[in-house]
N, C-alpha and C positions, 0 to 999 in steps of 0.2 A: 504494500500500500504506500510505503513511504519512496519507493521509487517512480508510481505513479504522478504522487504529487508533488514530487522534483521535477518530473520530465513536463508536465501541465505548467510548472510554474519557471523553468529554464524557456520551455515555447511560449508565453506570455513575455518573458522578459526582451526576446528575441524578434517580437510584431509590437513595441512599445517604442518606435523610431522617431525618434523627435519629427516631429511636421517641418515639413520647409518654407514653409508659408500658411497665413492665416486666409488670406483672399487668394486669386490669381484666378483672371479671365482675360481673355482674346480676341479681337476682333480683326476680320481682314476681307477687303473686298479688293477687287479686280475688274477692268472696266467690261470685261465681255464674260465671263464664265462663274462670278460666284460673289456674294458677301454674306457672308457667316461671324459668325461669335461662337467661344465656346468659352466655358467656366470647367475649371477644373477640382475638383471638389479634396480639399485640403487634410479629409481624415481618413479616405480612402479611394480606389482606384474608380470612381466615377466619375465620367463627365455628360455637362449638359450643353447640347447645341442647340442653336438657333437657327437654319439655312432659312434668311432675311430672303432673298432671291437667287436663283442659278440659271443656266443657261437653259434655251430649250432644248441643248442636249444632253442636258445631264440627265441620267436614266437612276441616277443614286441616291437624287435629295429632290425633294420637290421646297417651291418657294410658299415663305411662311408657314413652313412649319417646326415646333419642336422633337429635339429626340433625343435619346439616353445610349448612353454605350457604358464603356467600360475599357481600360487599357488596360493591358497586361504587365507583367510585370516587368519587360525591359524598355517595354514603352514607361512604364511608373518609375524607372529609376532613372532613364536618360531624361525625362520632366524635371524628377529631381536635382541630377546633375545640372541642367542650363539652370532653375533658378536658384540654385547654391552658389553659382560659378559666376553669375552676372551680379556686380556689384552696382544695383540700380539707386541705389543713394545718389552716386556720382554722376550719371546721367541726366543732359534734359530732357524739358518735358514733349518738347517740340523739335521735329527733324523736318522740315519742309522746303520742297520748292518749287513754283510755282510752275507746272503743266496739268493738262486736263486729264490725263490719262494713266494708265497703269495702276499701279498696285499701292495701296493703302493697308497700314498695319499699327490698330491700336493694344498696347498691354494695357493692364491694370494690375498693379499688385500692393498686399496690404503684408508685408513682412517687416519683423525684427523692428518695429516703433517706427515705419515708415510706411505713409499710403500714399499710392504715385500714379499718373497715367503715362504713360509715353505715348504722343501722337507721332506717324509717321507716315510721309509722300514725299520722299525724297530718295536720288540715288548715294548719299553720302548720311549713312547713317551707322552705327559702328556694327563692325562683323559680328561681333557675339547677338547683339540683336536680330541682324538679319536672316546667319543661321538659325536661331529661336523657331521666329515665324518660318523660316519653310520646314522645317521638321514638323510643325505643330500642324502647319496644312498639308503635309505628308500625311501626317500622324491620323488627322482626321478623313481623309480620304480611305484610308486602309481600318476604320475602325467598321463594327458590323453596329449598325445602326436601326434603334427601337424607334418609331413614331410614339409622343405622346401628348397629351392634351395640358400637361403639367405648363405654365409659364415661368419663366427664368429671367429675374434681373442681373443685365451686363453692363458693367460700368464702364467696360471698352469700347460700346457701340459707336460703330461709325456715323456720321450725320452729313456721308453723301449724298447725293441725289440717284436714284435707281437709271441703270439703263434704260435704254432707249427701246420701245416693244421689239419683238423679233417678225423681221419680214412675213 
């Protein structure tokens, strides 16, 4: 009995990982193929998306709707790693410049006494960020994706304007 509740209490000790973050959501549009948001949910490997709008070829997400997935576990430790790794204190809030097109990418994260947005539309913005964002739009491309009725506040949300209808 007394090795049982060593081993119960050695694997307790072992899923008791300090959080890397209290908040941490995503947002990222593109001018022809997608604007989504996703939240990453801080105490375990859930995340909540939002596909805002996508293309009419996207056969994956439909526009306006929420959905629930789940990362695995080397998707949950490389999450981990970028926001360990990126010292976003030191970061501004704003990368921009001014063209009409391309790709737009906002964080939001609430870590270590610090709550921060980074806006970004710009092609000079630092590598550790822009790695981030394609991993996380990798990441959610490859994720197996629940419709649900549930709504999600994203304090990353973008406030562009939708494409243009499709022919």
């Amino acid at each position: 009995m007394k090795k049982i509740s060593l081993l119960i209490l050695l694997i307790s000790l072992l899923n008791c990982k300090k959080q890397t973050f209290d908040e941490f959501d995503f947002s990222f549009g593109n001018t022809f193929e997608t604007d989504f948001s996703i939240k990453f949910d801080s105490k375990n490997d859930s995340v909540y998306i939002r596909e805002n709008w996508s293309s009419f070829q996207n056969k994956t997400t439909k526009s306006e709707t929420n959905y629930l997935a789940v990362l695995n576990t080397s998707q949950k430790i490389k999450l981990d790693s970028f926001v360990e790794s990126i010292n976003f204190k030191t970061l501004d809030t704003l990368y921009f410049e001014r063209y009409s097109d391309g790709e737009y990418y906002n964080f939001h994260i609430k870590k270590d006494g610090i709550e921060k947005t980074i806006k970004t539309h710009s092609h000079s913005i630092p590598k550790s960020l822009e790695k981030f964002a394609y991993w996380i739009y990798e990441t959610k491309k490859s994720l197996k994706l629940t419709e649900t009725k549930r709504n999600f506040d994203f304090k990353s949300k973008n406030n562009f304007p939708e494409p243009p209808e499709a022919p």
